[in-house]
Backbone as CSV, one residue per row, in Angstrom:
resi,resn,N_x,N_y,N_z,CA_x,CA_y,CA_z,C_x,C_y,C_z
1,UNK,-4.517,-9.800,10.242,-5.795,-9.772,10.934,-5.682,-10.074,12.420
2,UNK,-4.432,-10.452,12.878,-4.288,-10.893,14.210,-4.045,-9.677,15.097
3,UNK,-3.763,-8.432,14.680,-3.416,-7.146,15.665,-2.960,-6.378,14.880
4,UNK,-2.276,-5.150,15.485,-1.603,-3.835,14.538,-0.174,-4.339,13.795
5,UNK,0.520,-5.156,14.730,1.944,-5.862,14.273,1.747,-7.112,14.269
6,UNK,1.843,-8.086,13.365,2.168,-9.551,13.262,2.883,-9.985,11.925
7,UNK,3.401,-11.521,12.697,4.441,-12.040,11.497,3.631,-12.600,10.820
8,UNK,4.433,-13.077,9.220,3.348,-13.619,8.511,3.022,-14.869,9.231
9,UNK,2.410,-15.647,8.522,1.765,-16.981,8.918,2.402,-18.307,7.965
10,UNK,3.546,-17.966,7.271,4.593,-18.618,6.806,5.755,-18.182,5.861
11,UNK,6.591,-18.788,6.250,7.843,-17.962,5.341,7.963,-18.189,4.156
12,UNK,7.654,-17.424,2.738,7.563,-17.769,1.930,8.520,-17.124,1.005
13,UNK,9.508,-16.691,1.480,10.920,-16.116,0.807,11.870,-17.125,0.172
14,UNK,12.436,-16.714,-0.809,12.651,-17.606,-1.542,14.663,-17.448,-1.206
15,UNK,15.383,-18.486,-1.561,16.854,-18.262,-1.180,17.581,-17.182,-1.478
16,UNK,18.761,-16.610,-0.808,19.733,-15.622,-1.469,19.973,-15.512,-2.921
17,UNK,19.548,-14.775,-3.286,20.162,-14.508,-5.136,18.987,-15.084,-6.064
18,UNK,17.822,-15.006,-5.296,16.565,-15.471,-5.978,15.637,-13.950,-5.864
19,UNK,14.785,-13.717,-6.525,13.686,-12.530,-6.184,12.778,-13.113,-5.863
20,UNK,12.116,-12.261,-5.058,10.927,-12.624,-4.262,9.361,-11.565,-4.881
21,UNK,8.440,-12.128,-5.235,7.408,-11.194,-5.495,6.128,-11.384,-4.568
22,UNK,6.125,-9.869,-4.118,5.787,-9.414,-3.532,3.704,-8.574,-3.854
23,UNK,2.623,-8.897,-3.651,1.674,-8.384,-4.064,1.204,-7.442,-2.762
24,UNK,0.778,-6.780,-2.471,0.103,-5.731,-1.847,-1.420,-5.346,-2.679
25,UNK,-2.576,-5.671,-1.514,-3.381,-4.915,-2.152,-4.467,-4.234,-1.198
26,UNK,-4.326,-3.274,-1.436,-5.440,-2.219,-0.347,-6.664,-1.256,-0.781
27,UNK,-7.125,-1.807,-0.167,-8.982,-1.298,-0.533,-9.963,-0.671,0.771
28,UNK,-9.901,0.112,1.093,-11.407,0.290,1.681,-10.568,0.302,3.363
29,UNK,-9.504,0.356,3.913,-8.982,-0.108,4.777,-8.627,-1.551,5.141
30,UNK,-8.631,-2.156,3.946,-7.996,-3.550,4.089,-6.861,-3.568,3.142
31,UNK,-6.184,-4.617,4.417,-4.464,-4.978,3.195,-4.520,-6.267,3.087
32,UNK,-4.060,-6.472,2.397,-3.686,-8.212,2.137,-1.968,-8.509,1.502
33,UNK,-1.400,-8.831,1.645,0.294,-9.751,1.401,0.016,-10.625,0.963
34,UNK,0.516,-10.921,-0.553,0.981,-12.391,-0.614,2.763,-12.468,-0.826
35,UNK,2.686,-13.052,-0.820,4.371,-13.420,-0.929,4.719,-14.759,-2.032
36,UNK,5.515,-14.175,-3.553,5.814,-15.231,-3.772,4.200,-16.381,-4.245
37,UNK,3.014,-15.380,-4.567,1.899,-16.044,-4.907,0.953,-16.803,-4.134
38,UNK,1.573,-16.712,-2.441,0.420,-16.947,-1.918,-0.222,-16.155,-0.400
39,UNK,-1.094,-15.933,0.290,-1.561,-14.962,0.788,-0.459,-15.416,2.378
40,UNK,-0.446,-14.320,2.900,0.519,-14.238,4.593,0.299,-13.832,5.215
41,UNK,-0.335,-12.632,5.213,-0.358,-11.610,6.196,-1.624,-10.490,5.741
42,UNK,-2.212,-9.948,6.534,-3.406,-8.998,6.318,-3.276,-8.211,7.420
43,UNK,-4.287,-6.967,6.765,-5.122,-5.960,7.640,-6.150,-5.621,7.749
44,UNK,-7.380,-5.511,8.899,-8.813,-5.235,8.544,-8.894,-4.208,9.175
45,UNK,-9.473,-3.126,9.076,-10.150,-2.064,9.227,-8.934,-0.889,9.979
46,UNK,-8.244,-0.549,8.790,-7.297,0.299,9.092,-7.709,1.824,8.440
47,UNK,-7.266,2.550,9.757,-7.856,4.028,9.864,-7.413,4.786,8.563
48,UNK,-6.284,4.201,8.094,-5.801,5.329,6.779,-5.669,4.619,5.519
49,UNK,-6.617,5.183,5.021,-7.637,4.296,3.327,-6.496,4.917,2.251
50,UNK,-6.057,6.252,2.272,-5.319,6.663,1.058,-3.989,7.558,1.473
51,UNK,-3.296,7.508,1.116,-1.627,7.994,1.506,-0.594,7.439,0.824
52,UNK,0.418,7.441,1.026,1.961,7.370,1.138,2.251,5.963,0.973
53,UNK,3.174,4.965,0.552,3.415,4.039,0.234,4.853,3.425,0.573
54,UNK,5.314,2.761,1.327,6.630,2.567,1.893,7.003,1.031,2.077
55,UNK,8.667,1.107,1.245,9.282,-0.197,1.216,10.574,-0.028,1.937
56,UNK,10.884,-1.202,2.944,11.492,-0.796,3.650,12.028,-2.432,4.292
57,UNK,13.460,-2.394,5.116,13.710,-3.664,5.319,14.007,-3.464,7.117
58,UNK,13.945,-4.487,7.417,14.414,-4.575,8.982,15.469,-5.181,9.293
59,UNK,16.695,-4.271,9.046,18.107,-4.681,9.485,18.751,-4.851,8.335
60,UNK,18.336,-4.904,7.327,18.722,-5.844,5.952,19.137,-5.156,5.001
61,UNK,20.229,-5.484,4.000,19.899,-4.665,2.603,19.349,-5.336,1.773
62,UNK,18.282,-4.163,1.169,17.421,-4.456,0.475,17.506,-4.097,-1.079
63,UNK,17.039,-4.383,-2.304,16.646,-3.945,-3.222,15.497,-4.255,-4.124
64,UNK,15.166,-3.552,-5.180,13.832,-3.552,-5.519,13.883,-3.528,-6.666
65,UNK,13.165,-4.220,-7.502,13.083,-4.169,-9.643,11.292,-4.131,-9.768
66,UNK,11.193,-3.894,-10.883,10.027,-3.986,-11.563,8.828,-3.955,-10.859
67,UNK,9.096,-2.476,-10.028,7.802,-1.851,-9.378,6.478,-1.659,-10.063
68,UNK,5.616,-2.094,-9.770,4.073,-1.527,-10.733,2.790,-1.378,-9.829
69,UNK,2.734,-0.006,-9.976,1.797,0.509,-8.816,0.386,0.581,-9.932
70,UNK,-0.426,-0.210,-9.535,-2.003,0.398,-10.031,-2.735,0.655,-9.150
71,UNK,-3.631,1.766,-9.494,-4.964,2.387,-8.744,-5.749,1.845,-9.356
72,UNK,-6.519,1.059,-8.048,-7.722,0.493,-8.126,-8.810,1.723,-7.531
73,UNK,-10.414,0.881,-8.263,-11.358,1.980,-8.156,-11.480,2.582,-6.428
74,UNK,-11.952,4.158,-6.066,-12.001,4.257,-5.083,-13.291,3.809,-4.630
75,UNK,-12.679,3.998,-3.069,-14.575,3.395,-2.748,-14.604,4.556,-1.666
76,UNK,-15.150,4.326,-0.543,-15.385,6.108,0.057,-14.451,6.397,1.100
77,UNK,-13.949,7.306,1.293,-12.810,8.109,2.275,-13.306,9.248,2.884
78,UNK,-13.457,9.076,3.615,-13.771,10.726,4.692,-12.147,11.158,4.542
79,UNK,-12.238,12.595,4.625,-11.280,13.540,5.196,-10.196,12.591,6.295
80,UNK,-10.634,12.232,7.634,-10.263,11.708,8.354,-9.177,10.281,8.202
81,UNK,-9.172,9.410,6.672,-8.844,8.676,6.761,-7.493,8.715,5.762
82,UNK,-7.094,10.162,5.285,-6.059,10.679,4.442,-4.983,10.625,5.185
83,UNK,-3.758,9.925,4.885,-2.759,10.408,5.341,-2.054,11.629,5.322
84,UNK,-1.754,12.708,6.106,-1.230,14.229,6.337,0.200,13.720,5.381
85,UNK,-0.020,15.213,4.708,1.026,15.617,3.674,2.135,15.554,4.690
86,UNK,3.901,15.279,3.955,4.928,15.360,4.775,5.451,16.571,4.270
């Protein structure tokens, strides 16, 4: 909620050789992060409501287990707020 890029608001990663869980949830142009069960980081009023989905590390190797994507109900999307096919 602080701008387009910010860090979370605490580090809540857990040590080397531990997993970390991760929640994402986006609605209506809002995101929310928790990390590890508790909230970090957000987004309010972001231009692109439905699209593409990306995990990704900065500098790091990364890996990933027991992905589970649910669709929650829609609520309204103009044309305008679709992310363009790649």
């Amino acid at each position: 909620p602080r701008g387009t890029r910010s860090k979370s608001i605490e580090n809540r990663c857990l040590p080397r050789g531990q997993w970390n869980t991760y929640d994402v949830v986006a609605v209506d142009g809002v995101v929310k992060l928790s990390v590890n069960g508790k909230f970090v980081n957000g987004l309010a009023k972001s231009t692109q409501k439905k699209g593409y989905l990306c995990m990704e590390s900065e500098g790091a190797e990364i890996h990933f287990r027991n992905i589970k994507i649910m669709e929650l109900p829609p609520g309204v999307t103009s044309p305008d707020q679709i992310a363009p096919e790649l």
